[in-house]
Each structure stands twice: as structure tokens, then as C-alpha cells.
C-alpha positions, -999 to +999 in steps of 0.1 A: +584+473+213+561+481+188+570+449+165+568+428+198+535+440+203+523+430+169+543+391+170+519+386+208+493+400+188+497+374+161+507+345+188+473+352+207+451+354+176+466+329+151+451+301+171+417+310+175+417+319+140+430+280+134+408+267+159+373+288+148+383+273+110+388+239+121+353+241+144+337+255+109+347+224+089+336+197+113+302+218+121+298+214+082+309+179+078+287+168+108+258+183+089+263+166+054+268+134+077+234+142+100+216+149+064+234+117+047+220+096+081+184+110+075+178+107+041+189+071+044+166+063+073+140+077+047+149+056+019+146+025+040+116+036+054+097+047+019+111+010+010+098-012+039+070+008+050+054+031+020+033+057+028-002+052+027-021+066+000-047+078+020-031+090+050-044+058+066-010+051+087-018+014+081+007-005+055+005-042+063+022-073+051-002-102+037+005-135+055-019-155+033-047-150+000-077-168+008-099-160-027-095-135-046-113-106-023-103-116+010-064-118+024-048-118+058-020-097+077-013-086+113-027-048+114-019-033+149-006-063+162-033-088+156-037-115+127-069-101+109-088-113+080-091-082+053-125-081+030-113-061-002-146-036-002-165-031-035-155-060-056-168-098-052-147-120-066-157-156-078-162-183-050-133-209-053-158-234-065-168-217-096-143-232-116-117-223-133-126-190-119-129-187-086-088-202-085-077-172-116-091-145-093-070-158-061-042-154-088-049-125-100-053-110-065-020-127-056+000-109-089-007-075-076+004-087-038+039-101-051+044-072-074+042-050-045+067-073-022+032-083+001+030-050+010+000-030+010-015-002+024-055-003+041-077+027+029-110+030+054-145+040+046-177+047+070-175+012+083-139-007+091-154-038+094-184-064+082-208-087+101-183-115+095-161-090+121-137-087+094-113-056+084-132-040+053-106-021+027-095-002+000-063-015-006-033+000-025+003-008-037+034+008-033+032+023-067-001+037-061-027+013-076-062+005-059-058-033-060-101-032-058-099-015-087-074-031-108-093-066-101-125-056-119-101-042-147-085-069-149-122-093-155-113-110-118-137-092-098-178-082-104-189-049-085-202-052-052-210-021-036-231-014-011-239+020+014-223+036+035-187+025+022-190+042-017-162+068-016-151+046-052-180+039-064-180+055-100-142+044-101-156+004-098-184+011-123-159+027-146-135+004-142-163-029-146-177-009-180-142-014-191-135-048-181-168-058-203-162-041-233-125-053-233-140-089-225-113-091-198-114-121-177-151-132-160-163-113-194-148-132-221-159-161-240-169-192-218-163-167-188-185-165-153-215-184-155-231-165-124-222-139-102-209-149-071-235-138-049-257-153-063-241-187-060-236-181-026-276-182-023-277-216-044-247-226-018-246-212+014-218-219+036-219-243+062 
């Protein structure tokens, strides 16, 4: 009787011994699968949509490069024309120049597959009604910046938006010693704000 007891004791148990192991194993492979799910969702999402530098929540794609300061995309569901703030790059008549900074601007766009993200000062946009920016590639570069490092861009800073302001010095004082660009030999004949005086827009 006693040896029955124990063989029902093992038929009644065995199989909620199988079936707690077997709910164990799935519970654990459904969490390596939830986990495998997420961290690809994130992967495509750092990809396609980067996180903004500044906590801005706006990454846009540029539709079209006007000059080399002003660019297009669709931010928040409307096609807007986006000023890059602090810079002034040379008017598309100032040639040879005015076509090397659209070129310039548009080296930093590609290497950063058109995808930018929008950095905010005081103001968000200028009496033109245009979106005013700091703008920033997936890698972390301050495309304002990197234009007047580069000798495509002049300073062009003006109160309240100034939160960079030392940065564009900086990075202009560099630009001339290095004789990058505008600054080299035969470079910008005139700043282009003051050409825009000579030649106002119709």
C-alpha cells in the first residue's frame, strides 16, 4: 500500500513538474524574443530617425538646398524653408562662391543620408517667416559650424539667438588662419550682406 501510495504520488506530481519546466523555458524564450523585437525596433529607429542632439524631437529630411544657408524639409507636416542661424553664406551670384557654399552645405546633407536634426534658439523663425536653426548630423556635427570651418560661411550672429556664439567666432578665427575657403587666395570679395545692400532682392 505504501509503494502504491508513493507510484500516485509520482503519477500526480511528475506532470506538473514537466509542465512548470516546459512553462519556464518558453517564459524565457519569449523574453530573449520580446528583447531581440525591441532592440531591433531601436536600431531601425536610431537609423531613420536619430535622436536629436538637443532634445529638440525635430529630425527632418531636406527636400531641396537653395544656397548654402537656407534648405527645405517638411517639419510637422508642412513644407518649410529652414534659415541655418549664425552663418551667412555667399549669395549665388558671388561667383564661384556663392555655388561652392551650396556644395559645401550639400556634402554635409548627403553624408548624413538628408537627415538632420533642428536645434531652436529664443526665436524659431525670421521676418522672412522662415524656420531659424541650428542644425546637426547624425554623427553629431553642427552643420553651422562646420560651414565657417570649412571657409563656406562668414559669421552672422545677431541677438537673442547666440546660445553658439563663441563656437562661430572660434570656429571663423580658424577658418582665416587656415585660409580655408572664402579666406584663401582670390577668395570672397565682399561679405554677403553687404552685397545684399549693393543688390537688393526684387
Amino acid at each position: 500500500m505504501v509503494t502504491l501510495a508513493r507510484n500516485e504520488f509520482f503519477i500526480i506530481i511528475a506532470p506538473e513538474s514537466i509542465i512548470f519546466s516546459m512553462a519556464k523555458r518558453y517564459y524565457v524564450i519569449s523574453c530573449i524574443l520580446i528583447l531581440s523585437v525591441i532592440s531591433l525596433a531601436y536600431g531601425i529607429k536610431e537609423r531613420y530617425y536619430p535622436p536629436d542632439n538637443k532634445g529638440t524631437g525635430k529630425t527632418v529630411l531636406v527636400e531641396k538646398i537653395y544656397d548654402g544657408d537656407t534648405i527645405s524639409a517638411f517639419v510637422n507636416g508642412r513644407f518649410e524653408k529652414i534659415r541655418l542661424i549664425g552663418i551667412d553664406a555667399p549669395e549665388m551670384d558671388q561667383r564661384p562662391w556663392g555655388k561652392k557654399a551650396r556644395e559645401c552645405l550639400r556634402s554635409f546633407i548627403s553624408a548624413t543620408d538628408s537627415r538632420i536634426s533642428l536645434e531652436y534658439d529664443i526665436e524659431r523663425r525670421d521676418k522672412y517667416g522662415r524656420i531659424i536653426a541650428y542644425t546637426w548630423t547624425q554623427h553629431g556635427q553642427m552643420i553651422n559650424e562646420e560651414m565657417m570651418k570649412n571657409g563656406c560661411a562668414v559669421l552672422f550672429t545677431f541677438p537673442p539667438n547666440v546660445r553658439y556664439a563663441e563656437r562661430f567666432r572660434a570656429a571663423q578665427k580658424k577658418a582665416q588662419e587656415h585660409k580655408a575657403g572664402i579666406w584663401g587666395e582670390n577668395g570672397l570679395q565682399e561679405r554677403p550682406y553687404d552685397y545684399r545692400k549693393k543688390h537688393p532682392r526684387k
